[in-house]
C-alpha positions as CSV (number, residue, x, y, z in Angstrom):
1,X,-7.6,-24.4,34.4
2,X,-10.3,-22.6,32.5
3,X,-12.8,-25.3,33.2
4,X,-12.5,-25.2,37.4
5,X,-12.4,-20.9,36.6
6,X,-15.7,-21.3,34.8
7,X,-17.2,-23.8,37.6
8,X,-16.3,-22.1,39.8
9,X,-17.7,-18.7,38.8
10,X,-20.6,-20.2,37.9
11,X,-21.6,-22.4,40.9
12,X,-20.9,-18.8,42.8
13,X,-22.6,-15.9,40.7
14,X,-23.7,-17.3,37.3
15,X,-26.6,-19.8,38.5
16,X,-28.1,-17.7,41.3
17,X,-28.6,-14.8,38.6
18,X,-29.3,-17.4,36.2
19,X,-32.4,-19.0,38.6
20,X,-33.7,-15.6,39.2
21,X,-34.2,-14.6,35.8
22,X,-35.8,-17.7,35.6
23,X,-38.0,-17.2,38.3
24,X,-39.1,-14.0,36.8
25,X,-40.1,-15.0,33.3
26,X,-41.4,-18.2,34.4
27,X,-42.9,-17.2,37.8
28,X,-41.8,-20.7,38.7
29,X,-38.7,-21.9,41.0
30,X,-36.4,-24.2,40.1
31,X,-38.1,-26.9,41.9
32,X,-41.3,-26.7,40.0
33,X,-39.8,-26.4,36.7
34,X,-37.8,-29.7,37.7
35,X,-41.2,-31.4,38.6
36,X,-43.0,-29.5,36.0
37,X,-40.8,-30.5,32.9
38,X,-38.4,-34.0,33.6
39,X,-40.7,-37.1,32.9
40,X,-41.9,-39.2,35.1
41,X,-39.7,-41.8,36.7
42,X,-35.7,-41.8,37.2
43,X,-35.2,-38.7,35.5
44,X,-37.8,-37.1,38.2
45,X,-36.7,-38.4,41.2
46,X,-32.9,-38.8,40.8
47,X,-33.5,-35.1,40.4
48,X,-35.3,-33.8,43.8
49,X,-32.8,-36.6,45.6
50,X,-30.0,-34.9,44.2
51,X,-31.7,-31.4,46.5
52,X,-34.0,-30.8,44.0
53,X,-31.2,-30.3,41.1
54,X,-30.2,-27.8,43.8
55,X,-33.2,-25.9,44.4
56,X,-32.3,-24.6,47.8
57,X,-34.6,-25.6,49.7
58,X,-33.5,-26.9,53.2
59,X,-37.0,-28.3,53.7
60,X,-35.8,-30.0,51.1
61,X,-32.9,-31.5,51.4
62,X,-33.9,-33.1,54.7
63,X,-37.3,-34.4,52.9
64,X,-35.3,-36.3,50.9
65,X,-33.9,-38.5,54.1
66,X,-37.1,-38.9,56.1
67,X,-39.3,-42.2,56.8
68,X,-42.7,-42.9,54.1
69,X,-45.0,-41.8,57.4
70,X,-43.3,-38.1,56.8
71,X,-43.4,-37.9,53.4
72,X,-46.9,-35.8,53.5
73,X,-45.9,-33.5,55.9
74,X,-42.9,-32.6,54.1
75,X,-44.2,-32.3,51.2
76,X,-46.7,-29.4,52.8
77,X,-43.7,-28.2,54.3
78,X,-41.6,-28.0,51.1
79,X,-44.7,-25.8,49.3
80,X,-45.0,-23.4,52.1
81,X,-41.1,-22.4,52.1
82,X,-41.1,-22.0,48.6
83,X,-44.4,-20.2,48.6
84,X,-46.0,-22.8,46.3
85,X,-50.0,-22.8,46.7
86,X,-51.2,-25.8,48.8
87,X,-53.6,-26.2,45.9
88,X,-51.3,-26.6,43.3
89,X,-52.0,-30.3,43.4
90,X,-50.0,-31.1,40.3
91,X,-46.8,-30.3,42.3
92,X,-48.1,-32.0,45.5
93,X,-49.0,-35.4,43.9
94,X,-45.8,-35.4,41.6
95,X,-43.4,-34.4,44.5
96,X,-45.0,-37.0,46.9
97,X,-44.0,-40.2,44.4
98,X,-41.0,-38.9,44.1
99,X,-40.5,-39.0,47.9
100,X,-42.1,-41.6,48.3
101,X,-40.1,-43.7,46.1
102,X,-36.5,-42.1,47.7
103,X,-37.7,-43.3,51.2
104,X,-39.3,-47.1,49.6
105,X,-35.4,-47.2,47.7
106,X,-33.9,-46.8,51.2
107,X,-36.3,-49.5,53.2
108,X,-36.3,-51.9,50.8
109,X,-32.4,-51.8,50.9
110,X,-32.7,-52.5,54.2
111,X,-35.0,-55.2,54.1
112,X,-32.8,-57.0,51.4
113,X,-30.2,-56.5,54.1
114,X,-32.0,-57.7,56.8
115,X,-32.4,-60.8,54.8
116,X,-28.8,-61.3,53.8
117,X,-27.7,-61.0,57.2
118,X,-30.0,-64.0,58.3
119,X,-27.9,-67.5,58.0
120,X,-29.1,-70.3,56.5
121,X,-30.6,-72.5,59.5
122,X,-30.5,-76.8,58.9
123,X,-32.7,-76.7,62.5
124,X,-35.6,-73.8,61.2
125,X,-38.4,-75.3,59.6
126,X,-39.1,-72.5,57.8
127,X,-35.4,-72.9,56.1
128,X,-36.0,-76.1,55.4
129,X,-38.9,-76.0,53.5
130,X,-37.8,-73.6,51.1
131,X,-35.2,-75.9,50.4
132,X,-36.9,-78.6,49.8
133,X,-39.6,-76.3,47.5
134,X,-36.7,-75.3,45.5
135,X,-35.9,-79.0,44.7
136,X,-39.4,-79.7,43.8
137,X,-39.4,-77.2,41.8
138,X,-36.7,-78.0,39.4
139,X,-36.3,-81.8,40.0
140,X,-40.5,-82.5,39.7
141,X,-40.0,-86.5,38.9
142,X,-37.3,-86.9,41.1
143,X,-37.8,-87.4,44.3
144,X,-34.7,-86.4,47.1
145,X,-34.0,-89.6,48.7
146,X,-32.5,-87.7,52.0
147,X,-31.6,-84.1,53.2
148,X,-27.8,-84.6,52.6
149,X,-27.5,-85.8,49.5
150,X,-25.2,-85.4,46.6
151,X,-28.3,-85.3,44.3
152,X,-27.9,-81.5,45.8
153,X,-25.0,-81.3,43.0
154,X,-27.6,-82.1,40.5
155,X,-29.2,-78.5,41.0
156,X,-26.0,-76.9,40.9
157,X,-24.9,-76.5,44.6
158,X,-21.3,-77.9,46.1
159,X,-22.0,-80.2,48.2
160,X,-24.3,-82.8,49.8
161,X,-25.6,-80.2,52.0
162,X,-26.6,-76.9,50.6
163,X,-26.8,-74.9,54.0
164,X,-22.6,-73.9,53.4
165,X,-23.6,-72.1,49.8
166,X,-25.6,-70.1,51.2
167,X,-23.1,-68.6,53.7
168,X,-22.0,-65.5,51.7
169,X,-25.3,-64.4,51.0
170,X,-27.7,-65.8,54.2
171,X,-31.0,-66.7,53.1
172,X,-31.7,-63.7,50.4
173,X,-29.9,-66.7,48.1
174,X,-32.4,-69.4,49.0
175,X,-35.1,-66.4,48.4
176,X,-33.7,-65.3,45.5
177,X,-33.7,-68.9,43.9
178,X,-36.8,-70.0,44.7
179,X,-38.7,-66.8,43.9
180,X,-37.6,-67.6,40.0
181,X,-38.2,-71.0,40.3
182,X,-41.6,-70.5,41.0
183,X,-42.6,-67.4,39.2
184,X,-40.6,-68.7,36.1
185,X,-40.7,-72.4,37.1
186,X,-40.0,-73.0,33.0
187,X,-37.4,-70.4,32.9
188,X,-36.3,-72.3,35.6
189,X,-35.9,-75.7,34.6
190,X,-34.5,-74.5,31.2
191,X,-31.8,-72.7,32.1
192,X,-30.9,-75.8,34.9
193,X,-31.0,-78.4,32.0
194,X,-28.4,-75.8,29.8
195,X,-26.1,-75.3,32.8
196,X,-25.6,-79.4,32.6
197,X,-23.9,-79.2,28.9
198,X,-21.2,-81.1,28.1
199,X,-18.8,-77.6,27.4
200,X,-20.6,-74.9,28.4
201,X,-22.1,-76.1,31.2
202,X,-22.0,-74.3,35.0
203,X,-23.3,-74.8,38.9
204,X,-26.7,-73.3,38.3
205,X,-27.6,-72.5,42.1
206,X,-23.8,-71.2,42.6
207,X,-24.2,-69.0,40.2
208,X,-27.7,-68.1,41.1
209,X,-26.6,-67.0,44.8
210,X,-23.3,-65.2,42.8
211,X,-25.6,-63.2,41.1
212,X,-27.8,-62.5,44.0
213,X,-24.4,-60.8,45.1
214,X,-24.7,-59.2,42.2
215,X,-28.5,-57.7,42.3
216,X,-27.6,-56.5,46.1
217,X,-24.2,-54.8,45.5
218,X,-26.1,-52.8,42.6
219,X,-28.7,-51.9,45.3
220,X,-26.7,-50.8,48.0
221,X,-24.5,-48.6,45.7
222,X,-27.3,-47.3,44.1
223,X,-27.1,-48.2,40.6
224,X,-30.5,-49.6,40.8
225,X,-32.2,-46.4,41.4
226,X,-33.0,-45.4,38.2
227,X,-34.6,-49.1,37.4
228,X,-37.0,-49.0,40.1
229,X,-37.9,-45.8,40.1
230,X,-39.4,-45.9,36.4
231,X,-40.6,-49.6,37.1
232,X,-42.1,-48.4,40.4
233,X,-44.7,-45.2,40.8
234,X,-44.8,-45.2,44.7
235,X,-42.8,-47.3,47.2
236,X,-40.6,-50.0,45.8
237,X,-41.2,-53.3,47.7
238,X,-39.0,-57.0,47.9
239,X,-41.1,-58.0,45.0
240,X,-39.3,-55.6,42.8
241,X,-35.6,-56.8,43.9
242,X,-37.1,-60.4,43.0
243,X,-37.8,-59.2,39.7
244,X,-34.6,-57.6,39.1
245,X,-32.4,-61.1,39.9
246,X,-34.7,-62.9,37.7
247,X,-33.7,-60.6,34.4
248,X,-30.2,-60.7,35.7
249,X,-30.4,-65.6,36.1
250,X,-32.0,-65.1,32.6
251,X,-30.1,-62.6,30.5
252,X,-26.4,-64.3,32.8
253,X,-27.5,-67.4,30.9
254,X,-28.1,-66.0,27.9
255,X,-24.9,-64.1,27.6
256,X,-22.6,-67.2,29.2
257,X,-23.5,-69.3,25.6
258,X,-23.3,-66.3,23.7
259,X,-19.7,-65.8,24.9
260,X,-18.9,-69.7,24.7
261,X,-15.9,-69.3,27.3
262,X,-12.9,-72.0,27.1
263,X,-14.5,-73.4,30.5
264,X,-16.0,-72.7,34.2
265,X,-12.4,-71.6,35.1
266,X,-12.8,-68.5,33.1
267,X,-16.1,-67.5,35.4
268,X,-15.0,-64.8,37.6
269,X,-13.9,-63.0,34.3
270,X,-17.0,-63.5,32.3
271,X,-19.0,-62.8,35.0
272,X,-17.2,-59.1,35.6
273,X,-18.1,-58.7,31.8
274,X,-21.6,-59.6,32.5
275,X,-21.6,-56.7,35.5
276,X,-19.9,-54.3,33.6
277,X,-22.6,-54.6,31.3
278,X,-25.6,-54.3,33.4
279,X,-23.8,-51.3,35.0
280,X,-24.2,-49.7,31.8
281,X,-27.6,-50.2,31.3
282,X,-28.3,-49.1,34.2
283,X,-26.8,-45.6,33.8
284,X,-29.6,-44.9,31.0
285,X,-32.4,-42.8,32.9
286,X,-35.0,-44.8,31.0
287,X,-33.9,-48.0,31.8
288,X,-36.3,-50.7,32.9
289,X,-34.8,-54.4,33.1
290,X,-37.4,-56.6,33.4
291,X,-37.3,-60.5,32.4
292,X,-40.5,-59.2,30.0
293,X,-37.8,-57.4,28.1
């Protein structure tokens, strides 16, 4: 009871007196302390998205939701309602990444939707050659004697013809899979040959397109925010998404033989733990989860 008494006194007389002594001994508004004092990065940005850790400011809070063209006229708009100097380009500069990187967080979302929402096509060409780079990719001395093939089972997918895995996911899962293959093509082909073991082994490009799921679901609800805004000092792009499910196909792999489960029935629950976990690292401001690492 105490604790809603004390919020609630405090959220309505407390912190208004408590921000204008501030303002007095610092000559500073809460914004600029924010910008001023958190570090660069998550810490930073999560804090003018949240309002500016409630700064006031309705130029603000509508800054927050506008498009990367808007970005500089806000921020000029922002300094002139809170009387900040238009030369005081410290604020400016710092302000504007932040911004910036609250409007890239939004597009790229949207892009990575975009792409999800596209189906796999058997009759685009463009479709189909990603396909077939993905096979060459992991199967170099092995050539695919036709399109439906149940050599497609040899890379981990279902069936003779790849096109129905993808149906969950759309072609961000083809993306997604052949964006590690060739930016990690030994990761790659590592991690394909220990999915085939005897006990521990699993469907590598199932589980690749399952943890595509994975990377998007933690981008739309925003866990990912704080990662790409400390990996990322401006607009984060595709690339960046790309980067994030390659740490999350390498360290999966990593932590499915570490666990040595009883057998591929037991996925769905191993691969919870697995999310659970990377939710938790994703909740430290400082985090940056990069296949580097």
């Amino acid at each position: 009871m105490w604790a809603h008494v004390w919020r609630f006194l405090y959220s309505s007389y407390f912190r208004f007196w408590l921000k204008w002594v501030l303002r007095l001994l610092t000559g500073k508004c809460e914004l600029q302390r924010l910008l001023g004092g958190a570090e660069a990065g998550a810490r930073r940005t999560l804090g003018v998205g949240n309002g500016g850790a409630g700064a006031g400011a309705a130029t603000l809070s509508n800054a927050v939701h506008v498009e990367e063209a808007e970005v500089e006229k806000c921020v000029r708009d922002v300094m002139k309602e809170k009387k900040i100097e238009q030369k005081d380009t410290g604020f400016k500069t710092k302000l504007h990444i932040s911004l910036l990187q609250i409007s890239g967080y939004k597009k790229l979302y949207l892009n990575v939707e975009n792409l999800r929402k596209v189906p796999y096509d058997s009759e685009n060409e463009e479709h189909e050659e990603q396909l077939i780079e993905l096979w060459n990719l992991l199967m170099p001395h092995e050539n695919l004697k036709a399109r439906i093939s149940k050599q497609w089972c040899d890379i981990g997918f279902q069936g003779d013809d790849p096109k129905t895995d993808f149906r969950g996911m759309g072609l961000l899962g083809l993306v997604n899979l052949v964006y590690f293959s060739k930016h990690y093509t030994n990761e790659a082909r590592q991690i394909l040959s220990r999915s085939n073991h005897p006990k521990l082994g699993y469907s590598y490009a199932i589980v690749g397109i399952n943890l595509t799921e994975m990377a998007y679901s933690l981008l739309k609800n925003g866990a990912l925010k704080a990662h790409l805004y400390n990996m990322v000092s401006g607009l984060p792009q595709m690339e960046h998404f790309h980067q994030f499910y390659c740490y999350l196909v390498y360290e999966f792999d990593k932590f499915w033989f570490e666990e040595e489960p009883e057998s591929i029935m037991h996925f769905n629950q191993y691969r919870e733990k697995f999310h659970e976990k990377i939710k938790g690292l994703l909740l430290d401001y400082s985090v940056v989860l990069t296949l580097q690492d």
